[in-house]
py3Dmol code that shows the C-alpha trace and the ligand (Angstrom):
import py3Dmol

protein = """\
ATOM      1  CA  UNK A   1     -29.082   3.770   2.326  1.00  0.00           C
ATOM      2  CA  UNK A   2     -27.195   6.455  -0.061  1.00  0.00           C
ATOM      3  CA  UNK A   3     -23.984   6.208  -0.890  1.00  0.00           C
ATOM      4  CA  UNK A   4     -22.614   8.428   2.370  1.00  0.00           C
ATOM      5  CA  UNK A   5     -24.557   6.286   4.807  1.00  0.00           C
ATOM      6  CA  UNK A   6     -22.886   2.971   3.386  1.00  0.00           C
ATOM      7  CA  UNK A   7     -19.365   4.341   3.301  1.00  0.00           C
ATOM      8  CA  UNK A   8     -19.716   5.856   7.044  1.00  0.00           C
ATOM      9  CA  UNK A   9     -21.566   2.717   8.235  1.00  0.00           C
ATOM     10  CA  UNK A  10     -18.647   0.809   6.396  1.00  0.00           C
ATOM     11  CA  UNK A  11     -16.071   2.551   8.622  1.00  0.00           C
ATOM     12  CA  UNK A  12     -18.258   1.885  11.425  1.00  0.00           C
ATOM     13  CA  UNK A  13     -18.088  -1.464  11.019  1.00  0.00           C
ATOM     14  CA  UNK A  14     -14.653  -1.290  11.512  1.00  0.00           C
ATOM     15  CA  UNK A  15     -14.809   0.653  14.675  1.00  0.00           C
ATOM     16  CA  UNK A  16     -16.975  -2.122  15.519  1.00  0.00           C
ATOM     17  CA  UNK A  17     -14.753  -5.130  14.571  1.00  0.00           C
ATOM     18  CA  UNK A  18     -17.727  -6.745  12.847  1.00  0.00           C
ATOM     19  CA  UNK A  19     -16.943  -8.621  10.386  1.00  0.00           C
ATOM     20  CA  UNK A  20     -19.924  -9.988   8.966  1.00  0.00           C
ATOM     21  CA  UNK A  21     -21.244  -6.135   8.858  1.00  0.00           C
ATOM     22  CA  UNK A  22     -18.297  -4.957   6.630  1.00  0.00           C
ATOM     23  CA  UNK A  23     -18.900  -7.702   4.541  1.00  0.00           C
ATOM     24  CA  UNK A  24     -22.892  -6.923   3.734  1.00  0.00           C
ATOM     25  CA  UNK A  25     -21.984  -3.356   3.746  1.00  0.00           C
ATOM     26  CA  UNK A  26     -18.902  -4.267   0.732  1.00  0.00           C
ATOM     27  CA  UNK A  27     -21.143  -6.228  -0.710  1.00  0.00           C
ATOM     28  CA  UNK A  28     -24.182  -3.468  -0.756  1.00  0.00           C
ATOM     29  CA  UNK A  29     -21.720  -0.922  -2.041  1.00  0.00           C
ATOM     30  CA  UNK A  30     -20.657  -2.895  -4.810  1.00  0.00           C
ATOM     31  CA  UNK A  31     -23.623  -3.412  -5.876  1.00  0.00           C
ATOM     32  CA  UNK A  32     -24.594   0.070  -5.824  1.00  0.00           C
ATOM     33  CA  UNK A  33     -21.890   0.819  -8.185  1.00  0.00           C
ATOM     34  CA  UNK A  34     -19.872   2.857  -5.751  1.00  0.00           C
ATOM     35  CA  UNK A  35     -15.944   2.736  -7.430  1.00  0.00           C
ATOM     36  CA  UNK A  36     -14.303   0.189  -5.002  1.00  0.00           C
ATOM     37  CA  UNK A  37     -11.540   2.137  -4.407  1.00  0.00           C
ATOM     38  CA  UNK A  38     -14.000   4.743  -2.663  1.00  0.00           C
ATOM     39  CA  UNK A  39     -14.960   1.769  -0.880  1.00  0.00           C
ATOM     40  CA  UNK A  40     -11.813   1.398   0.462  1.00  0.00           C
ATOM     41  CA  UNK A  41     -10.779   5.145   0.927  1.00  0.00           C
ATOM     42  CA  UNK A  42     -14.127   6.447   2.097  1.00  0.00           C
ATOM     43  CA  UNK A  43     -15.010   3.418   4.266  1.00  0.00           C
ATOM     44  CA  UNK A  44     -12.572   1.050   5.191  1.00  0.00           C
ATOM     45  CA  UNK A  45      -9.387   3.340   5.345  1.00  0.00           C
ATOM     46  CA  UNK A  46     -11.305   5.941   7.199  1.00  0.00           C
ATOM     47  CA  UNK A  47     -12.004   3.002  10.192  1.00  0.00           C
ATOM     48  CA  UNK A  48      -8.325   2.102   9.882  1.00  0.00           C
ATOM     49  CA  UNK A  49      -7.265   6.000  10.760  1.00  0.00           C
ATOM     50  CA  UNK A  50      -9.927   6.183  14.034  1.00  0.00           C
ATOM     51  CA  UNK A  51      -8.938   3.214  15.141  1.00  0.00           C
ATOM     52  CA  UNK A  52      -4.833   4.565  14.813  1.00  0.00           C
ATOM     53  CA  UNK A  53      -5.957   7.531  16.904  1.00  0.00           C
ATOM     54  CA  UNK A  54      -7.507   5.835  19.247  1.00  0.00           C
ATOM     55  CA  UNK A  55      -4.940   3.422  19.692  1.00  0.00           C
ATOM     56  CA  UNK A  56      -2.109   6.575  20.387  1.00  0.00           C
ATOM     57  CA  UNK A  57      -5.072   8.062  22.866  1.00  0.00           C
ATOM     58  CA  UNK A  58      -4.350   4.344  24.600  1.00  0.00           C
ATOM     59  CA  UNK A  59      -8.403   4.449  23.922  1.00  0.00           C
ATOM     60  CA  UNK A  60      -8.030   1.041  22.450  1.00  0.00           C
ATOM     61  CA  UNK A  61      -4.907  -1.602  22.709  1.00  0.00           C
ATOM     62  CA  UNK A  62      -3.072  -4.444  20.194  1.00  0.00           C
ATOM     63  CA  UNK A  63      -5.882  -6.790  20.394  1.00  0.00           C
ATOM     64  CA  UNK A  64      -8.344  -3.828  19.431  1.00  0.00           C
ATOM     65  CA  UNK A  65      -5.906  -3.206  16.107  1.00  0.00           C
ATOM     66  CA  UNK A  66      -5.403  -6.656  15.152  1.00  0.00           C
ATOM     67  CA  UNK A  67      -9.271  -7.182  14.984  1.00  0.00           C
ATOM     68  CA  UNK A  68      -9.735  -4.016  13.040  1.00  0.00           C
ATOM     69  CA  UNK A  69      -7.236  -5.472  10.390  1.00  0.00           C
ATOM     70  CA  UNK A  70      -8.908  -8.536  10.530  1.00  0.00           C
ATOM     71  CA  UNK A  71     -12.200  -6.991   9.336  1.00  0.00           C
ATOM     72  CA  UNK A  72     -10.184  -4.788   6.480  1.00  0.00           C
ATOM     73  CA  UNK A  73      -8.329  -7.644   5.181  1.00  0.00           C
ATOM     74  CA  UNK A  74     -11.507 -10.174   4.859  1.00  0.00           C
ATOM     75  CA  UNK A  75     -13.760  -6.608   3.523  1.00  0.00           C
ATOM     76  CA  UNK A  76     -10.591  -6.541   0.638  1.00  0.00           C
ATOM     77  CA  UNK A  77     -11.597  -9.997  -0.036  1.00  0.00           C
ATOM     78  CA  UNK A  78     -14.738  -9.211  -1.167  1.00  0.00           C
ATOM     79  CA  UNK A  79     -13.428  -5.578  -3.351  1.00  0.00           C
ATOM     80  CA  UNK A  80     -10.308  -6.727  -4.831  1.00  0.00           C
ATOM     81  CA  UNK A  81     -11.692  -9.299  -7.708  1.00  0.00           C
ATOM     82  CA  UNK A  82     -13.689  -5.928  -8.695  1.00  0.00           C
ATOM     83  CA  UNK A  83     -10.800  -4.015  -8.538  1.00  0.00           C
ATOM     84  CA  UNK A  84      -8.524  -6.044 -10.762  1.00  0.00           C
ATOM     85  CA  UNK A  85     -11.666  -6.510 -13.748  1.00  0.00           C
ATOM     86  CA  UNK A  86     -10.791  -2.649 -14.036  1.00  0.00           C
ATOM     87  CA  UNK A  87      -7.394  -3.582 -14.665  1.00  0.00           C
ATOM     88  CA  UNK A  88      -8.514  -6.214 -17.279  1.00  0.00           C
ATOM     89  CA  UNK A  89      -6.728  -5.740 -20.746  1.00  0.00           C
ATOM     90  CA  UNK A  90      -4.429  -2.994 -19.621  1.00  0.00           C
ATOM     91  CA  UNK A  91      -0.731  -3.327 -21.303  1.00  0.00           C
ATOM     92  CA  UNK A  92       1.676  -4.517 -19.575  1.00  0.00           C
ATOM     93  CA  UNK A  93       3.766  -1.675 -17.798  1.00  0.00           C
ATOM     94  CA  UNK A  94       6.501  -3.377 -16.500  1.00  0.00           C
ATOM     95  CA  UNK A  95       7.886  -5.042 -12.921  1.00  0.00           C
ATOM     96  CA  UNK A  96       7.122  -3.996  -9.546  1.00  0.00           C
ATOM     97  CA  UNK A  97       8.933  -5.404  -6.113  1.00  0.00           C
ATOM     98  CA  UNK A  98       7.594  -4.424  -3.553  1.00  0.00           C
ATOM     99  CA  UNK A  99       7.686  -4.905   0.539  1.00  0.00           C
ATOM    100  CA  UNK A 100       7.529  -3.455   4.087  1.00  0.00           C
ATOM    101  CA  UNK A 101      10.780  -2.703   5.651  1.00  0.00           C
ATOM    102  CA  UNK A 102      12.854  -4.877   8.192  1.00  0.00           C
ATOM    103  CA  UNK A 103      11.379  -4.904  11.670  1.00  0.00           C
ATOM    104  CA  UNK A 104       7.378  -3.624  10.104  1.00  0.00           C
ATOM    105  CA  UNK A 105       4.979  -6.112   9.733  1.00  0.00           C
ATOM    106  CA  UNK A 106       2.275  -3.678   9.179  1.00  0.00           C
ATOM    107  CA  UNK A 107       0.971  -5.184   5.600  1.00  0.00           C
ATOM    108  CA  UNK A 108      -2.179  -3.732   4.532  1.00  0.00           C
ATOM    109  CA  UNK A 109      -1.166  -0.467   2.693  1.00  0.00           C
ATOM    110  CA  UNK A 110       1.351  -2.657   0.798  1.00  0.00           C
ATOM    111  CA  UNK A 111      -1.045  -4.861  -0.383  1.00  0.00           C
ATOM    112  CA  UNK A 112      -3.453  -2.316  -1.405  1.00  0.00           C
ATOM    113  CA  UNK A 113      -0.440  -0.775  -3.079  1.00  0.00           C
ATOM    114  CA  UNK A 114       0.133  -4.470  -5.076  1.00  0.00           C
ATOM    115  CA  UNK A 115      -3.302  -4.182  -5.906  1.00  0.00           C
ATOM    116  CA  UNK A 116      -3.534  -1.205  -7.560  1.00  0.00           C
ATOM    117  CA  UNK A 117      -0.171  -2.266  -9.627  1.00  0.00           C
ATOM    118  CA  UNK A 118      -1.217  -5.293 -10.867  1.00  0.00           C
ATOM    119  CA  UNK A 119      -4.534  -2.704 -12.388  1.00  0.00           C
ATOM    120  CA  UNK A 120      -2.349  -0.650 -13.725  1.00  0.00           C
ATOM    121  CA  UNK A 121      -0.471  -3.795 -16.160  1.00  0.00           C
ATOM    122  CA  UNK A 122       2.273  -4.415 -13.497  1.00  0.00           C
ATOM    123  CA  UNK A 123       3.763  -7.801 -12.879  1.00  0.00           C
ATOM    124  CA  UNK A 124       4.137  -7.511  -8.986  1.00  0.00           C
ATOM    125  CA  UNK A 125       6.188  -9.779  -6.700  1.00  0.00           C
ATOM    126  CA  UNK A 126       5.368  -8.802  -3.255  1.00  0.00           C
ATOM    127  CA  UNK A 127       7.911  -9.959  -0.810  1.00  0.00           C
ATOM    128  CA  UNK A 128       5.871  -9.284   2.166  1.00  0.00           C
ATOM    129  CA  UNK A 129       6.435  -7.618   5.495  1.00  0.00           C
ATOM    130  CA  UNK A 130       9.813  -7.489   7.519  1.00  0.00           C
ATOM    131  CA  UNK A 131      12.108  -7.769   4.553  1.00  0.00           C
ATOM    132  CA  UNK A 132      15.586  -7.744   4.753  1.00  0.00           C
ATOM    133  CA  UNK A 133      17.566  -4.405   2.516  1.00  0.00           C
ATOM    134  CA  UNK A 134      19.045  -6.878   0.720  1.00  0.00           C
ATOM    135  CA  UNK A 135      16.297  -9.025  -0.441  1.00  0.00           C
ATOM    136  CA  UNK A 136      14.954  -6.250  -2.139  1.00  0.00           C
ATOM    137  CA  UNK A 137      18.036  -5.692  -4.065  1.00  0.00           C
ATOM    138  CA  UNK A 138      18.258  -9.743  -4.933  1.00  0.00           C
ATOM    139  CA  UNK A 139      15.048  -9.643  -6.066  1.00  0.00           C
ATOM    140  CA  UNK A 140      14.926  -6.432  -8.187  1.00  0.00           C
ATOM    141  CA  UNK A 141      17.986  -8.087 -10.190  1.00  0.00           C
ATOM    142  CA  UNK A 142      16.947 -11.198 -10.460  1.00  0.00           C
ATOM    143  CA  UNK A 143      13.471 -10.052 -11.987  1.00  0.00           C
ATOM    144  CA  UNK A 144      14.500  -7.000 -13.920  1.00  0.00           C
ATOM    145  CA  UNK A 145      12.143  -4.816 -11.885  1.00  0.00           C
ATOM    146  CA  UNK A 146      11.621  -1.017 -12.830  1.00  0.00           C
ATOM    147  CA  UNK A 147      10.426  -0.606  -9.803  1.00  0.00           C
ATOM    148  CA  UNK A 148      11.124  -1.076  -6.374  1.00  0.00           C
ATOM    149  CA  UNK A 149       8.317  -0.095  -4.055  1.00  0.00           C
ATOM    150  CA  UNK A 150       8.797  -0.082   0.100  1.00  0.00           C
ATOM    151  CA  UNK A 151       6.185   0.796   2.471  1.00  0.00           C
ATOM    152  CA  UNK A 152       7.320   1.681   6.347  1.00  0.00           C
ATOM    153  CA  UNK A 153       4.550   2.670   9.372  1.00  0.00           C
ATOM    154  CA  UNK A 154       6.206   3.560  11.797  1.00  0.00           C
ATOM    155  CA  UNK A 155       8.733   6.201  12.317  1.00  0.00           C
ATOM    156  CA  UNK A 156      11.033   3.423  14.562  1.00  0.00           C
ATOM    157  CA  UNK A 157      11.398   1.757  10.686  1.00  0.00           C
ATOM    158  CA  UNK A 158      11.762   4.576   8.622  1.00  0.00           C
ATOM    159  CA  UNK A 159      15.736   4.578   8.424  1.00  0.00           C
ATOM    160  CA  UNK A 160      15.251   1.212   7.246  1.00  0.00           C
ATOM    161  CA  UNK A 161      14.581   2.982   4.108  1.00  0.00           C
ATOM    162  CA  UNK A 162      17.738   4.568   4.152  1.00  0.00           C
ATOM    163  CA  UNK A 163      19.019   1.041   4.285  1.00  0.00           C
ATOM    164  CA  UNK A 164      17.466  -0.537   1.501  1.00  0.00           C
ATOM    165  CA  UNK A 165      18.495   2.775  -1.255  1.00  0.00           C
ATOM    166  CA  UNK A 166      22.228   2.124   0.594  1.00  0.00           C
ATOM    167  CA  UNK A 167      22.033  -1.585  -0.447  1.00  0.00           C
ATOM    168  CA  UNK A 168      21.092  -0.638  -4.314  1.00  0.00           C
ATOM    169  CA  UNK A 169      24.271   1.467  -4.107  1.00  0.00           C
ATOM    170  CA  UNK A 170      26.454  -0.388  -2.472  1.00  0.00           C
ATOM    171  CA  UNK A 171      26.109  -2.707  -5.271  1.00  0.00           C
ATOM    172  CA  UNK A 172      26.252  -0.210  -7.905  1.00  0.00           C
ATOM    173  CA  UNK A 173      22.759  -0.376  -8.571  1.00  0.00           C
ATOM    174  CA  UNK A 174      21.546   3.327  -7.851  1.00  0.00           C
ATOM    175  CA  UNK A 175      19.636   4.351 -11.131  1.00  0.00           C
ATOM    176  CA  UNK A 176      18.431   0.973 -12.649  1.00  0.00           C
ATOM    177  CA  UNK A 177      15.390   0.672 -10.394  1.00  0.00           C
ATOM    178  CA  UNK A 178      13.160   3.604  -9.204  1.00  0.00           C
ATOM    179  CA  UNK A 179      12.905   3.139  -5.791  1.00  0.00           C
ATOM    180  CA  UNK A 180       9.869   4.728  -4.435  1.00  0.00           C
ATOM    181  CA  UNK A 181       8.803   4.857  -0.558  1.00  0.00           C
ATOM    182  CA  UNK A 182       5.082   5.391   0.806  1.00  0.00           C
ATOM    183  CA  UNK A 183       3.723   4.282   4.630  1.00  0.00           C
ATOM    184  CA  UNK A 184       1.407   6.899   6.541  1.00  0.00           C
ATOM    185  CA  UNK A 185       4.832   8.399   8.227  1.00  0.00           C
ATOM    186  CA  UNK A 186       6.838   8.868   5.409  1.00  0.00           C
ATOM    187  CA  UNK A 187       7.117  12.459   3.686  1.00  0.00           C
ATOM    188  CA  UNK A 188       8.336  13.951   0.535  1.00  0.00           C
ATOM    189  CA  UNK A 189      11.059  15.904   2.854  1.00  0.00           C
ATOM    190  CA  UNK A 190      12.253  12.179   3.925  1.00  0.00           C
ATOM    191  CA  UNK A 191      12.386  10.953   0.377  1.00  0.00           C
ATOM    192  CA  UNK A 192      14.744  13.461  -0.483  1.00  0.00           C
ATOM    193  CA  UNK A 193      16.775  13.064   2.676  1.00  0.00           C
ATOM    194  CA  UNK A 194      17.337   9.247   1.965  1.00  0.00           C
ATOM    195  CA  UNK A 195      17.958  10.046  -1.947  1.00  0.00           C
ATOM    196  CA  UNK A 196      15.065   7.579  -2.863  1.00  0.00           C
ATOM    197  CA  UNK A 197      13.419   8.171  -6.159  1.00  0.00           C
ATOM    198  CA  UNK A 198      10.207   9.180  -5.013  1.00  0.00           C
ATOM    199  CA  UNK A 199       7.088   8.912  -2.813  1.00  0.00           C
ATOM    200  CA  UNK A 200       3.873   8.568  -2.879  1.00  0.00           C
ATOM    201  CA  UNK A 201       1.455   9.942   0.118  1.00  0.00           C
ATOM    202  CA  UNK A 202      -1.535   7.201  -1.611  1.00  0.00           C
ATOM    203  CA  UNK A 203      -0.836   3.867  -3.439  1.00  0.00           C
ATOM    204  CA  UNK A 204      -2.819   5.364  -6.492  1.00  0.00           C
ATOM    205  CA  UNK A 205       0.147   8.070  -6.171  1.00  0.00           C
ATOM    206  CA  UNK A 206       2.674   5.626  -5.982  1.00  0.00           C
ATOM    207  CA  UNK A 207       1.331   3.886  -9.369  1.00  0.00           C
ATOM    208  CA  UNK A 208       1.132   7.191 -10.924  1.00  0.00           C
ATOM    209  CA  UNK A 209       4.972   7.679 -10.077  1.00  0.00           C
ATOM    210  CA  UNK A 210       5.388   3.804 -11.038  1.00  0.00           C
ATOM    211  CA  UNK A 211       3.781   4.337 -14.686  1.00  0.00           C
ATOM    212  CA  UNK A 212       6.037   7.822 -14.961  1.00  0.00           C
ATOM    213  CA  UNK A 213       8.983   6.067 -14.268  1.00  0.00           C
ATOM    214  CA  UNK A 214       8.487   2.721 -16.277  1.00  0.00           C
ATOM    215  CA  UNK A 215       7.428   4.889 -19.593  1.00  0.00           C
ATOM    216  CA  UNK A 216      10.112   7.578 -19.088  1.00  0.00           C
ATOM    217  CA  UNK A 217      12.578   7.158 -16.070  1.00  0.00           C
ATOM    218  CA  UNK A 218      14.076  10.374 -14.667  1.00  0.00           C
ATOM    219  CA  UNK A 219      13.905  11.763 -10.690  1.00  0.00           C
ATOM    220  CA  UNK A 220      10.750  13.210  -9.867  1.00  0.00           C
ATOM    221  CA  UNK A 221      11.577  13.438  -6.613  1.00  0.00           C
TER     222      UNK A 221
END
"""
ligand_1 = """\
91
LIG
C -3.648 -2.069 11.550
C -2.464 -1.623 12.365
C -1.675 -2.612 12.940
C -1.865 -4.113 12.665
C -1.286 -4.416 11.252
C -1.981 -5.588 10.589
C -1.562 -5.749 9.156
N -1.745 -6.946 8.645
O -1.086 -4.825 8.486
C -1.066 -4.762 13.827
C -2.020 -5.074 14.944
C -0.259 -6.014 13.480
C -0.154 -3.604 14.258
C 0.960 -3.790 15.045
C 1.713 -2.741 15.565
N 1.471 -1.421 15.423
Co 0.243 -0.741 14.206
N -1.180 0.203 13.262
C -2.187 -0.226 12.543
C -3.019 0.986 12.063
C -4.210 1.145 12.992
C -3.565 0.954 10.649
C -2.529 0.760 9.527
C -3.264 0.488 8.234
O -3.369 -0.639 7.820
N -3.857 1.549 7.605
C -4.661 1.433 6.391
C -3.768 1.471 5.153
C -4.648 1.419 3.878
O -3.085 2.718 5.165
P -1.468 2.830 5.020
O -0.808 1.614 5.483
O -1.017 4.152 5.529
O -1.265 2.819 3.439
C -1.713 3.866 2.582
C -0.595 4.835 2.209
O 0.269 5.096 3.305
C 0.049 4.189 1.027
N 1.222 3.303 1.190
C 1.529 2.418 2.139
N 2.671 1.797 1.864
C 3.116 2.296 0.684
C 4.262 2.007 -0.058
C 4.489 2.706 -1.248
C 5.719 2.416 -2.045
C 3.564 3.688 -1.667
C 3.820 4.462 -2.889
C 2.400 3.966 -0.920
C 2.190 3.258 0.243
O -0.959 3.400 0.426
C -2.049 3.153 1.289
C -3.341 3.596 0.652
O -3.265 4.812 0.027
C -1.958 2.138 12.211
C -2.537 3.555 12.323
C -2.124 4.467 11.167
N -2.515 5.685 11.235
O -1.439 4.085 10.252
C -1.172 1.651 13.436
C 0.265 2.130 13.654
C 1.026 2.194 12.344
N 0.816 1.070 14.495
C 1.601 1.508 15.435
C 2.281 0.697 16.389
C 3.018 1.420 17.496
C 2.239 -0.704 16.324
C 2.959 -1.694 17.250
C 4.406 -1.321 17.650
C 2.074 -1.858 18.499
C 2.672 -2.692 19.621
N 2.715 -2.092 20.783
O 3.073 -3.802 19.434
C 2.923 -2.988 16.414
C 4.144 -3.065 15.491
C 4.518 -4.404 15.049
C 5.658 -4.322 14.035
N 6.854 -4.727 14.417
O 5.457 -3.885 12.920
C 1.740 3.026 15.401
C 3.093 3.467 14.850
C 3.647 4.662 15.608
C 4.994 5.046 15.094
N 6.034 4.782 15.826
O 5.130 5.601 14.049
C 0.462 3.434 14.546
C 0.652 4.725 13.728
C -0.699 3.607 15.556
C -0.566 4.849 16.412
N -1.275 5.917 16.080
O 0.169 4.854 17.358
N -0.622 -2.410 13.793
"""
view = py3Dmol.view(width=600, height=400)
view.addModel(protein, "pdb")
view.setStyle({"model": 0}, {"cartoon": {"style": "trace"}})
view.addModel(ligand_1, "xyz")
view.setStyle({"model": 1}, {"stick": {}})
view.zoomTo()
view.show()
């Protein structure tokens, strides 16, 4: 198999919800060198976004998505150790919080965003899914973070967003952590709207922003 027919059997594997298939095919990439984050974009992620569309064509239902993330989730397993060895020796860049928003308990684009933070020489506390405004803002103060990183997926949780930057500045806060948004709904317009710091459409975007902001600070968005 060449590197094409791994990746699109990889995302078939997730169409499938076969586990133990994703897992040979991980493993066979890896060892055919293939970068593991074109692992996860080409293969895994690519599953992830048929199986959305099918779900919204009511082609497949809740038990149909929660098995798909089942065999994502156990496939990361296997890809994050080589992941973080590229990530071996890197500086440290500073503190990351990060979280999905109150009332999302969608999980996996957060984690692959704590992932790819920790590479980069973040320290990364990851306060999980469904998290209060506030907690973020405890948390961010408590651990001197730079950065404050919140991932939505659904539009229905989007203004919980708006909540979280309204928490930092109720509290006086606004300016002393860059607080940057990402989720598959979310959109530079909406950034701006909500006065967060800034977005980014990928994880590896929102580390870019991340190592921008904890070398220089500033609004990019
Ligand atoms: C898997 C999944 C689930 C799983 C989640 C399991 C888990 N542990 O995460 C389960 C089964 C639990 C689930 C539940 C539900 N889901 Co759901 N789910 C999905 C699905 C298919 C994939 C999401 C995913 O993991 N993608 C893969 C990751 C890698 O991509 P990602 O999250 O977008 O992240 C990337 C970027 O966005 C970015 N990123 C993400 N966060 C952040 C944060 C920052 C700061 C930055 C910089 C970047 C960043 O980085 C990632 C990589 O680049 C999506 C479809 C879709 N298109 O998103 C629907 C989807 C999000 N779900 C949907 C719905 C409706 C639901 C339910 C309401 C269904 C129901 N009837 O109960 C519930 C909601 C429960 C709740 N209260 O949250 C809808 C939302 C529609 C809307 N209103 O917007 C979607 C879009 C499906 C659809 N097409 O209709 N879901």
């Amino acid at each position: 198999m060449d590197r094409t027919e791994i990746l699109d059997a990889l995302k078939q594997a997730i169409l499938n919800y076969d586990e133990d298939r994703a897992r040979a095919l991980v493993t066979r990439a890896l060892d055919a060198d293939i970068p593991p984050l074109d692992i996860v974009d080409g293969g895994l992620s690519r599953g992830m976004k048929d199986i959305g569309e099918k779900f919204q064509a009511m082609e497949v239902f809740l038990p149909e998505l929660m098995l798909a993330a089942k065999v994502f989730l156990s496939s990361m397993e296997l890809i994050e150790p080589a992941v973080l060895r590229a990530g071996e020796g890197k500086p440290r860049r500073g503190v990351a919080v990060i979280g999905t928003v109150k009332g999302d308990v969608h999980s996996i684009g957060k984690a692959l965003y704590a992932t790819l933070l920790k590479v980069a020489g973040f320290e990364v506390h990851n306060l999980g899914v469904n998290v209060h405004p506030g907690r973020f803002v405890e948390k961010a103060e408590e651990t001197e973070a730079q950065i404050v990183g919140i991932s939505a997926l659904m539009t229905t949780t989007m203004p919980a967003m708006r909540e979280v930057v309204e928490s930092f500045a109720a509290r006086g806060l606004r300016g002393r952590h860059a607080i940057l948004i990402g989720g598959s709904p979310v959109t530079q317009a909406f950034c701006e709207k909500i006065q967060a710091d800034g977005y980014g459409e990928t994880a590896q975007d929102g580390v870019d922003l991340a190592i921008r902001f904890a070398e220089k600070g500033g609004r990019p968005c």
